[in-house]
C-alpha positions as CSV (number, residue, x, y, z in Angstrom):
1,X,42.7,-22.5,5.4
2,X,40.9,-21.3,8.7
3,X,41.4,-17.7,7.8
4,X,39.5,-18.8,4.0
5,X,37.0,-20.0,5.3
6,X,35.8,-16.9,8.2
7,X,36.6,-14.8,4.4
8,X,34.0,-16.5,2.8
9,X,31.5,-16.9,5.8
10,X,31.7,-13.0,6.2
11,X,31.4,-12.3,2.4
12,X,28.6,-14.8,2.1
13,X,26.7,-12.7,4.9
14,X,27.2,-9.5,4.3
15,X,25.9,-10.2,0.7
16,X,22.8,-12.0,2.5
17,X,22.4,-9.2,4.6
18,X,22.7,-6.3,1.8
19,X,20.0,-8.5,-0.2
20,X,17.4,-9.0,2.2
21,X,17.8,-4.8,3.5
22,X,17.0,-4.1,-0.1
23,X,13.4,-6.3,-0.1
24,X,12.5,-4.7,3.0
25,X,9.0,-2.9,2.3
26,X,8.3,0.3,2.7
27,X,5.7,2.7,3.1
28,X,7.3,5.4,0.8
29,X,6.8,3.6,-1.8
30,X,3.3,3.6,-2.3
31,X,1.8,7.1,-3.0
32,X,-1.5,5.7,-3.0
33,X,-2.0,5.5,-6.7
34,X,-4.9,3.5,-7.9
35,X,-5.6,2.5,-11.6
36,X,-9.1,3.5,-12.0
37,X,-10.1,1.3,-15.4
38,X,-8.0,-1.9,-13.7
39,X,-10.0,-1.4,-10.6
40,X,-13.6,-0.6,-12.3
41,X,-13.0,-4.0,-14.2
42,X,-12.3,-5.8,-11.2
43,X,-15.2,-4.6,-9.6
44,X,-17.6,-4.7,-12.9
45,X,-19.0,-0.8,-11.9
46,X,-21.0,1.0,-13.7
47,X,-20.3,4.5,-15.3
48,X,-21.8,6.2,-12.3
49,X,-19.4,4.0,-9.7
50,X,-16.8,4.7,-12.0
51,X,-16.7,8.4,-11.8
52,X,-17.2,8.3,-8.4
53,X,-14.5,5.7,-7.5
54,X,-12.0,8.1,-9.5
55,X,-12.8,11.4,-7.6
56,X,-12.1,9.2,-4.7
57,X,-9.2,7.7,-5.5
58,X,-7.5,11.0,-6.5
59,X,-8.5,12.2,-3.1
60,X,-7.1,8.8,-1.3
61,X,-3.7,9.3,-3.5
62,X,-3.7,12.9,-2.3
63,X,-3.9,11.9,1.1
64,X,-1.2,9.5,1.0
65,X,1.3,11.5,-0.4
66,X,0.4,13.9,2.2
67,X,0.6,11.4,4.9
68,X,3.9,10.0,3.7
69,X,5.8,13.1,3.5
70,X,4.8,14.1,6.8
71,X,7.0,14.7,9.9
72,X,4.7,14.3,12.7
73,X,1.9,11.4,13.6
74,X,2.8,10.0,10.2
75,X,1.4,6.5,11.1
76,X,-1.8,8.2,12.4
77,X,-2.6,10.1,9.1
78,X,-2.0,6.9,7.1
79,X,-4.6,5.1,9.0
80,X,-6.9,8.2,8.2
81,X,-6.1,8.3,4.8
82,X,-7.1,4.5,4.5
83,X,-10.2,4.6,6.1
84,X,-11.2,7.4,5.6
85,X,-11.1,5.9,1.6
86,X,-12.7,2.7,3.3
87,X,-15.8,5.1,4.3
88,X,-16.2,6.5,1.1
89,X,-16.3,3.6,-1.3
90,X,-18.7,2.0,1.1
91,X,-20.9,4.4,0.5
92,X,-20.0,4.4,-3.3
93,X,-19.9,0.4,-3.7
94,X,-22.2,-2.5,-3.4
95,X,-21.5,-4.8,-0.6
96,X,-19.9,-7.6,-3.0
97,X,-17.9,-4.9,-4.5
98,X,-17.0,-3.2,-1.4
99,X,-15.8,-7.0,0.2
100,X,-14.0,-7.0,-3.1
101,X,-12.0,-3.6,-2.3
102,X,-11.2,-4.1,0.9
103,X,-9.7,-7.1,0.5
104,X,-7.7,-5.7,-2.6
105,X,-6.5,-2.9,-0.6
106,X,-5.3,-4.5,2.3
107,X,-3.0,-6.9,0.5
108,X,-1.9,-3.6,-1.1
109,X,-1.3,-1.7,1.6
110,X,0.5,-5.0,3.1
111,X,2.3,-5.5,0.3
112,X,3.9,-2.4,0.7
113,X,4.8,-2.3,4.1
114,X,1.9,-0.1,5.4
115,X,0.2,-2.0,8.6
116,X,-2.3,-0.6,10.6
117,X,-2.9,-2.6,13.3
118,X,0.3,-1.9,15.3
């Protein structure tokens, strides 16, 4: 009965444990991929915003895949990739807008595992 019991216990955790590995986030997962129209509704921009938001969010998904397949300082180029995206869609957005996107893209960037202030 003893010897059931540990069974169960050790199958019960190792099924815990396989579960919970698979959730953890990760930063290769995210290539940096924005949806332009989902983002330029969110943000009500106009059609000038919006062709400037989409040149810089091809450049920001550029930059992440970059940053993501790299060997060296990876966490480093991340955080330039982000902000340097930060920098241009300030200069881009309105303020309300630009409170707007920085907010979305932290809890993005959280959501997927990416944290910058280590």
């Amino acid at each position: 009965m003893k010897r059931l019991g540990l069974t169960l216990v050790a199958t019960l955790c190792i099924t815990v444990a396989s579960f919970a590995a698979g959730n953890q986030p990760n930063s290769e997962k995210w290539d940096g991929k924005i949806n332009v129209y989902q983002l330029g509704k969110y943000l009500n921009l106009s059609g000038d915003q919006t062709a400037q938001v989409s040149q810089i969010c091809d450049y920001f998904s550029e930059q992440m895949s970059y940053a993501s397949s790299a060997k060296k300082n990876k966490d480093e180029k991340l955080q330039n990739a982000v902000y340097g995206n930060l920098k241009l869609m300030k200069k881009t957005l309105d303020d309300k807008q630009y409170y707007k996107y920085a907010t979305l893209i932290n809890l993005t960037l959280r959501n997927n595992g990416i944290e910058l202030n280590k």
